[in-house]
Structures are given as C-alpha cells and as structure tokens.
C-alpha positions, 0 to 999 in steps of 0.5 A, a space after each residue: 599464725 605467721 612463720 617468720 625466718 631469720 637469718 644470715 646470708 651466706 656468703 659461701 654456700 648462698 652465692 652461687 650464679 647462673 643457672 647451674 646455680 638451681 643445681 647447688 644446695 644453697 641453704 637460705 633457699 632451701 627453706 622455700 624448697 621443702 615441704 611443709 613450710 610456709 614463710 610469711 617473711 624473712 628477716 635475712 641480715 647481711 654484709 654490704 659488701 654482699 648486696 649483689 648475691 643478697 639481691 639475687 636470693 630475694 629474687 629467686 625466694 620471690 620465684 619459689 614462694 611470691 607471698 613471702 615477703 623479704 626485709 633486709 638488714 644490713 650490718 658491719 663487722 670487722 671480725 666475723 670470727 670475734 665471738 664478743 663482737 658478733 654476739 653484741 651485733 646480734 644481741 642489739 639487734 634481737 633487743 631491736 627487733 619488735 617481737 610478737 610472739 603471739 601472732 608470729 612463729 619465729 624460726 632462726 635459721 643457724 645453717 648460715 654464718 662462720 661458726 661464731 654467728 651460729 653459736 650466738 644465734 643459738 646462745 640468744 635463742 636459748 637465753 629467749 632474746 629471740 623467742 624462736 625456735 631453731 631451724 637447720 637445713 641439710 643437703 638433699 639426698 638424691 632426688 629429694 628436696 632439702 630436710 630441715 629439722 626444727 630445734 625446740 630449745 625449751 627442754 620441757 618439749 623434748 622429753 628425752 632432753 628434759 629425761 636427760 637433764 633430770 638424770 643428771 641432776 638425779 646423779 649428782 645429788 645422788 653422789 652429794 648423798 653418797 647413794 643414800 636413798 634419804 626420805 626427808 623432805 626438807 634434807 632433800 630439798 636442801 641437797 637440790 639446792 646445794 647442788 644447784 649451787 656447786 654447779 653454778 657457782 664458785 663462791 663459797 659455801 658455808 655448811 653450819 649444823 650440829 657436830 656429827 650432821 655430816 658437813 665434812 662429809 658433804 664437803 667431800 661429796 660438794 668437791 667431788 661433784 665439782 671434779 666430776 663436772 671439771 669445774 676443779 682439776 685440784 685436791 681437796 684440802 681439810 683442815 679443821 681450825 680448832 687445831 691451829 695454836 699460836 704462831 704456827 696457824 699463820 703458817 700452816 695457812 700461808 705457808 712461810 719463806 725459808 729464815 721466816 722466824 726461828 725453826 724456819 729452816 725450809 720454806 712451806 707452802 701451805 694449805 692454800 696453796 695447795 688447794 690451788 685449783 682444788 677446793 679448800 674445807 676449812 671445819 670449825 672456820 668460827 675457832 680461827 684468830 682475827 689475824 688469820 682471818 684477815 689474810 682468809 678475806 684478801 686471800 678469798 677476794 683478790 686470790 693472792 696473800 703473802 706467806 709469813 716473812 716473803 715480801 712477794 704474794 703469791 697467788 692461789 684461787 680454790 673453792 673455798 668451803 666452810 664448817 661451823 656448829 658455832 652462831 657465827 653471827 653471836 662470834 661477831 657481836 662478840 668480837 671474835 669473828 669478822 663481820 666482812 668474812 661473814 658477809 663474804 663467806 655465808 652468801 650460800 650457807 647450808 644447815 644440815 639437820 641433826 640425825 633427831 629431826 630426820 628419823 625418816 632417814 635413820 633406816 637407809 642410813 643404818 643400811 648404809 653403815 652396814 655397807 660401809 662396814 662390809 667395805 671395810 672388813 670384807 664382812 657381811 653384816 645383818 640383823 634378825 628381823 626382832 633386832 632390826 625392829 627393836 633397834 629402829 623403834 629405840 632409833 627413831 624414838 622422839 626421846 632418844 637424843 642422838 647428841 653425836 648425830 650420825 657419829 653416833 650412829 657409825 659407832 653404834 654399827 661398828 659396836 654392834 657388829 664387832 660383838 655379833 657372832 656369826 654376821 648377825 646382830 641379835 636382840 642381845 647386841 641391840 639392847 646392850 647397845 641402846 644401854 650404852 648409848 643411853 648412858 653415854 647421853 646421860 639418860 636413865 632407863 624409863 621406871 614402871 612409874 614413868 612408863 605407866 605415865 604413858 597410860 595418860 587420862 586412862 583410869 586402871 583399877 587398883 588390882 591391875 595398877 599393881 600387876 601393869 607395874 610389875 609387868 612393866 618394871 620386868 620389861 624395862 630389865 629384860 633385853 628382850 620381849 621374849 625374855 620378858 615372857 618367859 620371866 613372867 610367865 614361867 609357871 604357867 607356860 609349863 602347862 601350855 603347849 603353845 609356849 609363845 610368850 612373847 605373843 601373850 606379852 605383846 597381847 597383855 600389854 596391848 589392853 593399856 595401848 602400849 607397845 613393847 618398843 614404848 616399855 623396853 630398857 635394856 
C-alpha cells in the first residue's frame, strides 16, 4: 500500500536558503530524512506567494527521495488565523480530494501551518474527511535524524486512550448512580444513555416513572455531572409543581417587578432566573397551569420572558429538566397540557423503573441505605446474617408491591435501624418491619390455605393436609424460623441433645418443596 503525505508549506520553518540550509530542521523535508518511511506522494498546499521556497522543497524532497512524486495545491487566505475560514478551506478541499483508502495510506502532516491550520487538520481527521492518520515531526537530537511520531485517531488502537475513555464514562455514570454498584440491565442501560445525553446536549430532559423511582434523585446527579464537566457554572434550582396555587405560580417562576400586584412591595426574580447559567428541575411538570406553561415554552425557546407587570423581558438560559408519574400524552388529549411543551421538552424522555422491576438491585442498594444512615448518624449499622437473608428473600419477592419505591425502602432502613439495639438489625426488626410495610400496602398475611396453594398439582394425604396446615399457620405467626421450631417442637426437643430446631423445620418443610421465606408472616 502507497504512503501518501499531506501537508502545508511552512513558511517559517520550511523556507530557509543556501546550503547552510541542510543545517536547519525544515520540517516538510524531514519526512524524507527518517527512517523507516517511504513516500509514494505528497500532496503539499501552499500560498501563491510562496512559489519560490515551494519550488525549492520539491527540488531538494526530489535529491532525497526521486520516487516520491510531489502535487502542488495552491490556495488563497485572507486570514491564515480566521478559524471559520481555514476550516472551509481545508473542509472543501478534503471533500475534493479522491480518496482511496484501500490502496493508499494517507498520513497528515500537522508540523506546518499557524495553529489554526493544525487544529483543522486535526478536527477534519478525526471527524474522518481525511481518512488518515496524523504525523508530526521533531527536531533531531544531536547526531541523529528527524523523529516522526505517528497519531492514530481511532481510539480503539490505542488501548491506554480507549482505557481512558472508557474510564471516564465509567466515572460518570457511576456519579449519575450515586456509586451504586446496580446489577439491572435495562436500569443500567438507561443511565449510559442519559449519560451520553447530559454530556452531549443542552436540551431538555424529561424523567417519567413512578413516585419514589428516583427522578429527583437522578435530576441531582444529571446537574452534577454537567458541573463536573463545566458544562454549568450555576445552581441547581427545584421546584416541585404540584405546590404553585393561584396567582403566586406566575411569580414564583418569572418573578415580578415592585407594585406588580398588591402585596408586591419588592421585586422578585424568580426560579428562572435563578437558575441562570444552572439547571432548572421542574417535578411533577404535568400539575403546571396552561398559562404557566405558555411562559415555560418561550422562555425555553428564546431564553428570555417577561416577569409579572415588567414591560422589559429579561433573559435567562439554564438546563431545563423535568419530573412526571403523570401520561403527559393522556394530559394533552385532556386539555391540561400543551402539546407544543410536549413536543419541546420529551426529545430525551427517560422512564426510570420502579423498585419491583428491579429486584437485582434491592441488595446494593439497601447497602446503600446503610451508608447513608451511617452518614447521617455517625452509626454503623448492620445486620445478622438471618435477618439479612430474611429481609431480602421478603424484598425481592414478586408479591411485594413496593408502591413508594426506593422512598419505601429509605424508610424501612431508617425504621429498622432506629428500633436496632447495639447497631445491629435482627430478625426481630425484620419481621416487624415487613408486617408493617404490608399493612401500609394494604396486603394481608398469607393464610396456611393460600400457602399450601403453593403445593400446586401435588397430592398430600389427608393425615399430613392437616399436620402441613398447622405447621404453616404456626410459621405465618411466628418472626422467625427459630421461633417456629421451638413452638412446634417444644416437647420433643427436650429429649434431643441437638436442639436445632430451625434445622428440622427448614428440613420439614423441604419434603413439600417450600422454603420458610415462601411461608414466613410476621
């Protein structure tokens, strides 16, 4: 495969004369000095103006190398330094020029040129007009010859690069999950794609899904992520809608001047304004008046709205993001919502799942809770290994609703913890606490008739019918699997010297393929 070089002339470093000039580095020249490198053709633009030391480098690239044929291109600037002019130079230039990747190995040359030049050549590159790879030469050291290093923008070849792209991403959508090592593909998946989003673009973003999912919390996280990244210099700004009543919704958004309406004795900015150069989390965006909504559009379009009673708009531009467990869609054909803010605000919509479609992630985020709890009391806080088990298996069952999502969850921690003596959450805790959380969801504890339901298809003899009845209507009282042993098998413990009771119940209740998380009721 032919090597083909393309480059500008230098007219500093490429234009000295006479024959100290072989003394000099002159970096187009050197390309034919170093070793290893064998050009077929050079493509070498240039300015009119600098015919004669153009005409000079072909001849001496001609003495060093007789085979490398050199095509000039000339080309008028008016501004080498005029970034927009270069780069539509160049750009024309590259969608001009017949390409043949696969017989050619173009390399483009960025030692040459004012910076602006470098950095367009570099940009066109990358972008593949030019489907090259990047070269830059280097003065040689005493006694050697030129060094030339060779820039191969696609990342996949550089594995350090590509590590350290990947890194990165891996760091931020680790902040976007607050650290939490989460083990849902489809949660995970969704938070590459917003990370992608907040890092590529300023328009909004709409997070949907159920009350509890975590959209404010993701709000956070999106806005520190774009301050991480300086991308925002300002605040963010909340504001849940459902809270704007009456007339003070107008101001408490837009703000009003001084005298705007009686009781107006100071002007007011308002949320956005204040959100200027920040990002602006509007919760429950679906609750918002139609007028209100008016202002929202222009305000998001033109970046400017006029507070209650001024005659002046005023101008403020933020990253605007919202929070619905409302179908906006079913708001609009209802007449409460707009479609033109629809259509402007769900170009990224995001639906984060409830805590029931994600059991994977129940565990690492109950440790979460722990730390969180840590933080805020000073406390370390764990539990016993049976509590641990028996809190999860009741978690991560398909029955249990979670209807507050990770709200629940939070307050189930705190619950817990608050009753645990000595920093540690036993089985006690535990089974209190799902009681509760089942009354709060409106569930009943299972009865031993629902339980044996379980058995399916599986025939049982009327002796043991009655026996697995008592033994499971025993288990749905008791708090725990130990206490469920002890209670049924109080007398015959006493002549055993291996009192584990747990261990026979767990063993009984094996023979009808039921586990004690599948019978428990606290």
């Amino acid at each position: 495969m032919d090597t083909v070089v393309i480059g500008l002339y230098g007219s500093t470093l490429d234009s000295p004369v006479g024959v100290r000039r072989w003394l000099r580095w002159r970096p187009t020249v050197s390309l034919f000095q170093a070793e290893d490198l064998e050009v077929a053709r050079l493509e070498l633009l240039h300015a009119p103006a600098h015919l004669d030391g153009v005409q000079r480098i072909v001849a001496d690239i001609g003495n060093l190398s007789p085979s490398t044929a050199v095509r000039l291109h000339p080309y008028e600037l008016a501004d080498p330094w005029d970034f927009e002019e270069v780069y539509a130079l160049l750009h024309d230039w590259a969608l001009a020029y017949p390409f043949r990747p696969e017989d050619e190995d173009y390399l483009v040359h960025i030692t040459t040129g004012s910076h602006v030049v470098q950095i367009c050549l570099f940009l066109l590159t990358e972008a593949r007009l030019i489907p090259g790879r990047l070269v830059q030469s280097a003065p040689p050291q005493q006694g050697e010859l030129p060094r030339l290093s060779l820039i191969d923008l696609d990342l996949a070849r550089y594995s350090r690069l590509a590590a350290r792209s990947v890194a990165r991403r891996q760091q931020a959508t680790g902040l976007l999950k607050s650290g939490i090592p989460t083990r849902s593909a489809v949660f995970n998946r969704l938070i590459e794609q917003v990370e992608q989003v907040a890092g590529n673009s300023t328009s909004p973003i709409l997070l949907t899904g159920p009350t509890g999912a975590g959209k404010t919390w993701l709000a956070r996280q999106i806005h520190a992520l774009k301050r991480a990244r300086h991308q925002l210099q300002g605040s963010l700004v909340e504001l849940n809608c459902a809270t704007l009543r009456g007339e003070t919704a107008m101001s408490t958004l837009f703000g009003h001047v001084r005298g705007a309406f009686t009781g107006a004795q100071q002007a007011r900015p308002g949320l956005l304004r204040a959100a200027h150069g920040g990002s602006l989390f509007l919760d429950e965006v679906g609750e918002l008046g139609l007028d209100e909504q008016a202002m929202l559009l222009s305000a998001i379009e033109d970046g400017r709205f006029l507070p209650v009673g001024a005659d002046q708009p005023v101008e403020s531009r933020f990253q605007l993001l919202c929070g619905s467990n409302r179908a906006l869609r079913e708001r609009v054909a209802q007449g409460l919502f707009r479609e033109d803010l629809l259509a402007r605000i769900d170009l990224w919509t995001f639906e984060l799942p409830g805590l029931r479609q994600r059991p994977e992630d129940i565990e690492p985020n109950l440790d979460f809770e722990l730390e969180r709890w840590r933080e805020r009391t000073g406390r370390q806080l764990r539990f016993t290994r049976q509590a641990r088990g028996r809190f999860l298996a009741f978690a991560t069952d398909p029955r249990s609703a979670w209807s507050g999502n990770f709200r629940d969850l939070n307050a189930a921690v705190s619950r817990m913890a608050t009753l645990a003596s000595g920093g540690r959450i036993e089985e006690r805790e535990v089974e209190e606490e799902i009681t509760r959380l089942r009354r709060a969801w409106g569930e009943e504890a299972p009865t031993a008739e629902a339980l044996v339901s379980l058995l399916g298809e599986q025939e049982l003899d009327r002796f043991d019918r009655v026996q697995l009845l008592d033994v499971l209507a025993v288990c749905a009282e008791s708090p725990s699997l130990s206490e469920a042993g002890r209670r049924l098998f109080a007398v015959s413990r006493q002549a055993r010297s291996s009192r584990n009771d747990a261990d026979r119940l767990r063993k009984y209740l094996a023979r009808f393929g039921l586990s004690w998380e599948q019978v428990a009721g606290g």
